[in-house]
C-alpha positions as CSV (number, residue, x, y, z in Angstrom):
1,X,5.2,63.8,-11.5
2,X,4.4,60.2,-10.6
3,X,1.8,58.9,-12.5
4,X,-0.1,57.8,-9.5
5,X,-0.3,61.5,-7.6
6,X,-1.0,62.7,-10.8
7,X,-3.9,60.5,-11.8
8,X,-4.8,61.8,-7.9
9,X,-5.0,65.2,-8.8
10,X,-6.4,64.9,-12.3
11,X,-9.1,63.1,-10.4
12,X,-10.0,65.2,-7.5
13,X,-9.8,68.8,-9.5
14,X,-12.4,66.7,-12.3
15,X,-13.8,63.6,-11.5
16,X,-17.3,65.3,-10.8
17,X,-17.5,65.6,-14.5
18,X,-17.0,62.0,-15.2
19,X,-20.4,60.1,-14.8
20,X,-21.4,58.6,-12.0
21,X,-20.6,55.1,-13.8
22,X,-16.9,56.2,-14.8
23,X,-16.6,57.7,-11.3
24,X,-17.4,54.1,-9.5
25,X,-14.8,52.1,-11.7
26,X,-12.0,54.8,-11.9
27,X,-12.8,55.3,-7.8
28,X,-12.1,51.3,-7.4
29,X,-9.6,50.6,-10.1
30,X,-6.8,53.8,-9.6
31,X,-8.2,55.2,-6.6
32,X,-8.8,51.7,-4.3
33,X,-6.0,50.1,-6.1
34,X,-8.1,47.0,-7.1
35,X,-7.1,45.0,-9.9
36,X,-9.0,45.1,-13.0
37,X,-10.2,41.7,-13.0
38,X,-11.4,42.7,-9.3
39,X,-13.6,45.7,-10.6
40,X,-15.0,44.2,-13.6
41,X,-16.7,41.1,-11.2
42,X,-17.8,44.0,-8.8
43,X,-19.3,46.1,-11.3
44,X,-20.4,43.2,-13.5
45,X,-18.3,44.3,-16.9
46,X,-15.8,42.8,-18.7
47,X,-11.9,42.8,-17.6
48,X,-11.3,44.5,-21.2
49,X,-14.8,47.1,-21.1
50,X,-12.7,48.5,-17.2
51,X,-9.5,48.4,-18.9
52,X,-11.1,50.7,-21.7
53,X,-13.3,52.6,-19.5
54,X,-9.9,53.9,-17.4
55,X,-8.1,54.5,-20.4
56,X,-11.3,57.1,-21.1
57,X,-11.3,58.7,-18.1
58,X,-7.4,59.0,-18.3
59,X,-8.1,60.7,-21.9
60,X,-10.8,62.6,-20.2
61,X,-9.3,64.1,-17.3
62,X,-5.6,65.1,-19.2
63,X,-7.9,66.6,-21.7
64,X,-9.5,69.2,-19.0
65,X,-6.2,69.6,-17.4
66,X,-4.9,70.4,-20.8
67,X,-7.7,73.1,-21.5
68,X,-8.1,74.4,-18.0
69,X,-4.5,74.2,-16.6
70,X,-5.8,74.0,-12.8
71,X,-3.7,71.3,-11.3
72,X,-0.7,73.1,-12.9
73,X,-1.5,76.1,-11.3
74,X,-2.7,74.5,-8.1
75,X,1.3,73.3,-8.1
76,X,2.6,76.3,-8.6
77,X,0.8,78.0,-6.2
78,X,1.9,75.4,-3.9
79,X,5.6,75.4,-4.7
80,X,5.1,79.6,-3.7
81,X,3.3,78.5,-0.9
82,X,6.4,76.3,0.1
83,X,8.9,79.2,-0.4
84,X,7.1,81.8,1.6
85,X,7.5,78.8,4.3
86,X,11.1,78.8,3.3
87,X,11.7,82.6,3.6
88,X,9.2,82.7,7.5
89,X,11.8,80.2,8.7
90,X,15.3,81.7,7.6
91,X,13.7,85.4,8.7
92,X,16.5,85.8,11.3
93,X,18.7,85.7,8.2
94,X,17.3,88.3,6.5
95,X,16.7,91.8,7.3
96,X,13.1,92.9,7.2
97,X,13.3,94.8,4.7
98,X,14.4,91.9,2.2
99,X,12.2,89.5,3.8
100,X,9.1,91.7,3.0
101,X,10.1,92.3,-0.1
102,X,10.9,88.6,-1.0
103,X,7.4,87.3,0.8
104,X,5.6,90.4,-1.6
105,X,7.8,89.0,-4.8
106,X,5.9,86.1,-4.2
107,X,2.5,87.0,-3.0
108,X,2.4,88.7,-6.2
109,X,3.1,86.0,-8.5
110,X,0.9,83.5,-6.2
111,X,-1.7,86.7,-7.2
112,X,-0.9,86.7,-11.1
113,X,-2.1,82.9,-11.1
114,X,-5.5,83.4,-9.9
């Protein structure tokens, strides 16, 4: 996954639990794109104390993704999402039968992740 999208995710699934402080710089720094240099005369911190304060919140945010899985299972269900898309536009292929059976299959296993 690119690093970006993923910082993204890890960010907007737990970036309420970082403190308000960590929020600000991470927000400007990955979020706003802003150099580090940029953020450090904004917030008034050194170049080095936002450079170690992003490496934190990386550290941080893997670490609740890593105990709580929810952007992994927030992809998965979208990838399912995705192929029941798939399956509603190649129904005319199908009969009904097999495409209500195939949209079920995957209901299911969208249900399993919850």
């Amino acid at each position: 996954m690119e690093q970006v999208l993923q910082r993204t995710l890890l960010y907007d699934f737990y970036g309420e639990l970082l403190t308000e402080h960590q929020r600000n710089v991470y927000e400007e720094v990955v979020l706003n794109d802003i150099s580090y240099s940029e953020a450090a005369e904004d917030l008034g911190i050194s170049r080095q104390g936002v450079h170690e304060l992003i490496k934190r919140c990386n550290r941080i945010l893997e670490d609740y993704e890593a105990r709580l899985h929810l952007v992994e299972r927030f992809l998965l269900i979208r990838e399912k999402v995705e192929q029941i898309r798939a399956l509603s536009r190649a129904e005319g292929e199908l009969d009904r039968a097999a495409f209500a059976d195939s949209v079920c299959e995957i209901a299911d296993s969208i249900l399993e992740e919850l």
